[in-house]
C-alpha positions as CSV (number, residue, x, y, z in Angstrom):
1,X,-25.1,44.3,50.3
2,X,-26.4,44.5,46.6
3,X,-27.5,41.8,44.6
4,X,-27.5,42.4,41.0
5,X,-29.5,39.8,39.0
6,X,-28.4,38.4,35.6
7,X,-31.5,36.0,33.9
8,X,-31.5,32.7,36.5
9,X,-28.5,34.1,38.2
10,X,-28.1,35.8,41.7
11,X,-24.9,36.6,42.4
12,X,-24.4,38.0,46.3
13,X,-21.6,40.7,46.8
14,X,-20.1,42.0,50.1
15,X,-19.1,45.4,50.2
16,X,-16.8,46.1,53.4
17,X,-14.1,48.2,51.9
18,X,-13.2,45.7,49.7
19,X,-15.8,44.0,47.3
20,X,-15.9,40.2,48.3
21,X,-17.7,38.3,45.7
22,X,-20.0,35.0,46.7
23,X,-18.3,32.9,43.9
24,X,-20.4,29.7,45.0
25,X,-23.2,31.2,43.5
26,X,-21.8,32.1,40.6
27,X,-19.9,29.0,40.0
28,X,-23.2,27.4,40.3
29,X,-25.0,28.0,37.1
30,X,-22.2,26.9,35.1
31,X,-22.0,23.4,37.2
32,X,-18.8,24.6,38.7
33,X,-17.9,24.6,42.2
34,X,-15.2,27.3,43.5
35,X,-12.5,24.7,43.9
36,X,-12.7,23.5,40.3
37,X,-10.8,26.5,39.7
38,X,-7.8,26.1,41.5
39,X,-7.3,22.7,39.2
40,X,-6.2,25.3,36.9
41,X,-2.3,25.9,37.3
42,X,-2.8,29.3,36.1
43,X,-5.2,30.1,38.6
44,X,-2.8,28.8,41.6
45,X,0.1,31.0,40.2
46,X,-2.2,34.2,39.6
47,X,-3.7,33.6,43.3
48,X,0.4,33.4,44.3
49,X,1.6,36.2,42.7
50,X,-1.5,38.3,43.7
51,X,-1.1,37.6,47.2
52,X,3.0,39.0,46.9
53,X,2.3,41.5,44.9
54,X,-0.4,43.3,47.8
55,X,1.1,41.2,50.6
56,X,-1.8,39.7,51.7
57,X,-2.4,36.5,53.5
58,X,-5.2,34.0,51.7
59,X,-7.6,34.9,54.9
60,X,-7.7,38.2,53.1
61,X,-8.7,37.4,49.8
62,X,-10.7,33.9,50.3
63,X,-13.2,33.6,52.7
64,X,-15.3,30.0,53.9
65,X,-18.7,30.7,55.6
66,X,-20.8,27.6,56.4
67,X,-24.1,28.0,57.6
68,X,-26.1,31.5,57.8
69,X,-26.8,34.4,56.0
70,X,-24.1,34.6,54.0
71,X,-22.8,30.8,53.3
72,X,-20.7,30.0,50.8
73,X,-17.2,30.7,49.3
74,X,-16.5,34.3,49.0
75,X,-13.7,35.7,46.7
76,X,-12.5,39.6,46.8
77,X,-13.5,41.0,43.5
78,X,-9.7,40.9,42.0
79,X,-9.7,37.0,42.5
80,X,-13.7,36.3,41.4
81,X,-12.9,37.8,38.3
82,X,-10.3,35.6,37.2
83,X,-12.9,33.1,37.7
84,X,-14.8,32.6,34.6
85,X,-12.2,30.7,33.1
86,X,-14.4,28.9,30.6
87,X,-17.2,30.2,31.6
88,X,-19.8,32.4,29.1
89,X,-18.4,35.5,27.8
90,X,-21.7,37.0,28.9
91,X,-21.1,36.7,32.4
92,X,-17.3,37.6,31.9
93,X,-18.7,41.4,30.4
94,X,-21.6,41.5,33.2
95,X,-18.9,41.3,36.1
96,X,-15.9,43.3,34.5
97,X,-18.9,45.8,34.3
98,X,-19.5,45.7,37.7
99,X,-16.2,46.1,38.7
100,X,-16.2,49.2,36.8
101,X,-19.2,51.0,39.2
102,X,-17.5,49.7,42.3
């Protein structure tokens, strides 16, 4: 598990051979919470098409933990990085650049 820091941001990722992204956290410095964005009808039909397309169930690419170590709502990468929608374009380039070394 790495964490890579942005300034006032900690952003946990999971690496078991697929990068699962703790989108809690990095919904929180923008006041966000992870279901805010599936409000977005875009985001519903990207997460449908997505899940087709790599025939997948949701289990696989959306992942509840309460409690523990790793609590929170956890994204794979593919998903989490349709999730700046509005957010800074700052964090947009940091995590397409992490998606790049991974």
């Amino acid at each position: 598990m790495s964490q890579p820091r942005l300034p006032h941001w900690k952003i946990t990722f999971l690496d078991d051979n697929r990068v699962m992204v703790n989108v809690s956290e990095m919904s929180k410095p923008f006041g966000k919470q992870p279901n805010d964005w599936l409000k977005y009808k875009q985001s519903e039909e990207y997460l449908h098409a997505l899940l087709k397309r790599r025939n997948r169930r949701l289990a696989d690419l959306v992942k509840v933990t309460r409690g523990g170590k790793n609590s929170g709502t956890w994204m794979h990468k593919d998903v989490a990085l349709s999730l700046p929608v509005g957010f800074r374009g700052r964090f947009t380039t940091f995590i397409t650049t992490y998606q790049r070394r991974s």
